[in-house]
C-alpha positions as CSV (number, residue, x, y, z in Angstrom):
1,X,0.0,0.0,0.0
2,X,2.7,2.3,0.8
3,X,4.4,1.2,-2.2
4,X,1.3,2.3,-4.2
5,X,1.1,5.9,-2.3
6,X,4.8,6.3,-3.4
7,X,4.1,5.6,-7.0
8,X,0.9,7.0,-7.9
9,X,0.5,10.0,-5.6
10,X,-1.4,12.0,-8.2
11,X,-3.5,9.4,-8.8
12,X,-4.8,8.9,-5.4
13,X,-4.9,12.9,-5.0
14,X,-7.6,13.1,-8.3
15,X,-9.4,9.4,-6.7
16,X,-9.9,12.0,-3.3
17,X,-10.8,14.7,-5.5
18,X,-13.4,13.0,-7.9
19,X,-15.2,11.2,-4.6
20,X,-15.6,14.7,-3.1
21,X,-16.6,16.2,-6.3
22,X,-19.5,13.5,-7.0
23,X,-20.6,13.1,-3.2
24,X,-21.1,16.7,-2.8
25,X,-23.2,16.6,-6.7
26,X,-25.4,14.2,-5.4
27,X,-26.4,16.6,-2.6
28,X,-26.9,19.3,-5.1
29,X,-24.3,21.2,-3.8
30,X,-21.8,24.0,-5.4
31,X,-19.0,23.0,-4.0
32,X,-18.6,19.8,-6.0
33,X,-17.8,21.9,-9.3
34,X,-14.8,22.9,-7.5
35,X,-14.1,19.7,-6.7
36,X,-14.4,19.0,-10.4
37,X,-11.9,21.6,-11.5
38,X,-9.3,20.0,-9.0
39,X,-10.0,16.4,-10.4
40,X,-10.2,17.2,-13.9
41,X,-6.9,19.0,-14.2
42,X,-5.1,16.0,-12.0
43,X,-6.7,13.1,-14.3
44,X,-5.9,15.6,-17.6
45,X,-2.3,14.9,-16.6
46,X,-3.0,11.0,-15.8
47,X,-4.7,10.1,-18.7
48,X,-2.1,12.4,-20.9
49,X,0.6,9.9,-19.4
50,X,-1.4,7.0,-19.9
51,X,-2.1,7.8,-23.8
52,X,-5.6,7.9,-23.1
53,X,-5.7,10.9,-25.6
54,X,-10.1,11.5,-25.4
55,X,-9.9,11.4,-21.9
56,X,-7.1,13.6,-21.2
57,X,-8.9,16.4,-23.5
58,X,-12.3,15.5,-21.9
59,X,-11.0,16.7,-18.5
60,X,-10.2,20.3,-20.1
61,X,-13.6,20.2,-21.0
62,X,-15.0,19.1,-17.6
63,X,-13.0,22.6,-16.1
64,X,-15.2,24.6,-18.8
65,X,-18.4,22.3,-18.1
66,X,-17.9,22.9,-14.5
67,X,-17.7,26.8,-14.6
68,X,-20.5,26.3,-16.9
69,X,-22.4,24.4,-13.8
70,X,-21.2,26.7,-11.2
71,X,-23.0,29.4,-13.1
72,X,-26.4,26.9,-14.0
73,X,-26.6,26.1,-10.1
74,X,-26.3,29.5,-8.9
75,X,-28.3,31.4,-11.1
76,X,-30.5,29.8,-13.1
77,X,-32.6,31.6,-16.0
78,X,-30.9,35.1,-14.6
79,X,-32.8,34.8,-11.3
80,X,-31.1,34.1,-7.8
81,X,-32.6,30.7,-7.7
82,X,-32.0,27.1,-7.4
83,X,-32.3,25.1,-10.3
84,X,-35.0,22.6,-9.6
85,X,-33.9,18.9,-10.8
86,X,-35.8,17.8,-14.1
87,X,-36.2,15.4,-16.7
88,X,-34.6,15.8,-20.4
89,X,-36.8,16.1,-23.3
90,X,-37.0,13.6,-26.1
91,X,-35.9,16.3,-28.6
92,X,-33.1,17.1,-26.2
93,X,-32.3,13.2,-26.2
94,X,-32.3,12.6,-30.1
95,X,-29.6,15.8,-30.1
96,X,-27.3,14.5,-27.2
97,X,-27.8,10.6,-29.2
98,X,-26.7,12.4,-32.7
99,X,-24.1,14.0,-30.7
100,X,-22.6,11.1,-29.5
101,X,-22.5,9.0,-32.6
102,X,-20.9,11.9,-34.4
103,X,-18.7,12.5,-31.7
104,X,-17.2,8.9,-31.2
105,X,-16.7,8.7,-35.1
106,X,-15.0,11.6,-35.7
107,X,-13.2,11.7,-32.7
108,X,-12.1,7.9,-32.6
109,X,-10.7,8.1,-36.2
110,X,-9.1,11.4,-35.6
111,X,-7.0,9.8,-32.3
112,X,-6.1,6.6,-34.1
113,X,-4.8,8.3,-37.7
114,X,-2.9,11.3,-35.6
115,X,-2.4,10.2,-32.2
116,X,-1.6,6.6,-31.8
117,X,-4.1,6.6,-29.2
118,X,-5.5,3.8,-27.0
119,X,-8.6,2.1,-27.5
120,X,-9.5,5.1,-29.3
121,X,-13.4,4.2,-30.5
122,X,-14.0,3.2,-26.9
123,X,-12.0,6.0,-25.3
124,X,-14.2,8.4,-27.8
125,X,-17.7,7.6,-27.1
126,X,-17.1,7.1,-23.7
127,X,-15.9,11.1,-23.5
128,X,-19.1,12.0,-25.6
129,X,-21.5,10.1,-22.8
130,X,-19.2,11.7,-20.2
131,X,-19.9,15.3,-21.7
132,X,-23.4,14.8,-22.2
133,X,-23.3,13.5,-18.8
134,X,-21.6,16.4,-17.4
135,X,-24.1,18.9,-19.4
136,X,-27.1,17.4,-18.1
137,X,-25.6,17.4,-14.9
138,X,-25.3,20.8,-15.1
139,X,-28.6,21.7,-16.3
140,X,-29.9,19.6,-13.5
141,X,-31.4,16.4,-15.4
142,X,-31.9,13.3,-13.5
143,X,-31.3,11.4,-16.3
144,X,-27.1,12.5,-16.1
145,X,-26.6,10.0,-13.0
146,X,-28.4,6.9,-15.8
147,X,-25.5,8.2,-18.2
148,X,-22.6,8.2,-15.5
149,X,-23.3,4.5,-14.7
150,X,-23.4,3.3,-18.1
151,X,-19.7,5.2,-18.6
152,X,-18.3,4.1,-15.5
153,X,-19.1,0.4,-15.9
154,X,-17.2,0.6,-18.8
155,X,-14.7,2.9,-17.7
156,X,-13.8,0.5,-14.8
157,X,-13.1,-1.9,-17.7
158,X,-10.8,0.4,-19.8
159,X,-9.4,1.4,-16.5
160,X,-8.1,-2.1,-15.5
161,X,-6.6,-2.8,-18.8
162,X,-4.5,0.4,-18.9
163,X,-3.0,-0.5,-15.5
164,X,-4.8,2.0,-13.2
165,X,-6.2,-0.3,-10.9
166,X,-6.6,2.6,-8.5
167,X,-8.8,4.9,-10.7
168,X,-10.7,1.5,-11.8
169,X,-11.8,1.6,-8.1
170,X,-12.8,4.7,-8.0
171,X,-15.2,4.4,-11.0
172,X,-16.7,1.4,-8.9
173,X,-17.2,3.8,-6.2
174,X,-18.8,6.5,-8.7
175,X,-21.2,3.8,-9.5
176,X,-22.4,3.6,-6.4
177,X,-22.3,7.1,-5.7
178,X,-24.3,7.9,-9.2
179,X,-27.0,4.9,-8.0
180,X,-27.3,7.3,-4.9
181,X,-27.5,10.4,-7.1
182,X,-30.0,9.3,-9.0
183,X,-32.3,7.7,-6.3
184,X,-31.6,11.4,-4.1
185,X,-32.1,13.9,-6.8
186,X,-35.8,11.9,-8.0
187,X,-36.9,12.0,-4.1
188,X,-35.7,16.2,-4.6
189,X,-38.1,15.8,-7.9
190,X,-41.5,15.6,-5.8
């Protein structure tokens, strides 16, 4: 264990930071988009390292998404008010669904021709899910926390096969934490 701690320091400091980021999310609260920034600029340089190309550049995108969401939670429409938790609409679906396939072909190919990167289809339409994920999160759709465990159960696969048993882990732990999310933010619904 100590071993471990040694060798992947920054690892376990964005597995702290991405736990405090999601627990505080599933309470609805602010402070997890902080938490976000912290995480997403640690795993940038993990996943950079680990030639996981989409998901390095998917963590620059999470800092922007999570400024996005800081402004969404506080102020939402221009008024001072909470954004009440809500479900997407089929339209809005179909676009994120479009998105996705577009995103994971264009994306995929571009990684593997230029970048030599790693599991690049997989790597690609798990990012597009991830910012789809992150935008509904941030507009408050209960749906986000459906999206996160469908990512992470295949994250956790990716994970292991690239080594980083630790950040595998902590995608199990998401899991669980976007099972609570979900369940917490419907009860909030009523």
């Amino acid at each position: 264990m100590i071993e471990y701690l040694q060798q992947s320091w920054l690892e376990v400091l964005g597995i702290v930071a991405s736990l405090i980021c999601v627990w505080l999310n599933t309470r609805q609260n602010i402070w997890g988009w902080f938490w976000a920034i912290i995480s997403s600029g640690i795993y940038a340089v993990i996943f950079w390292q680990s030639n996981l190309k989409s998901d390095a550049e998917l963590q620059v995108v999470f800092i922007l998404l999570s400024l996005y969401g800081i402004y969404e939670w506080k102020f939402s429409k221009g008024e001072k008010i909470m954004l009440p938790v809500s479900k997407i609409s089929l339209q809005l679906a179909l676009i994120c669904l479009i998105f996705l396939g577009l995103f994971t072909t264009i994306s995929g190919y571009l990684h593997s021709q230029y970048l030599e990167a790693s599991l690049p289809y997989l790597d690609a339409g798990l990012t597009a899910i991830s910012l789809i994920a992150t935008w509904m999160t941030a507009r408050k759709y209960l749906e986000n926390w459906l999206l996160w465990i469908g990512a992470n159960i295949f994250y956790v696969g990716m994970y292991l096969y690239k080594g980083l048993n630790g950040t595998s882990l902590l995608y199990v732990l998401l899991i669980i934490l976007a099972v609570k999310g979900y369940k917490d933010w419907k009860k909030s619904m009523n």
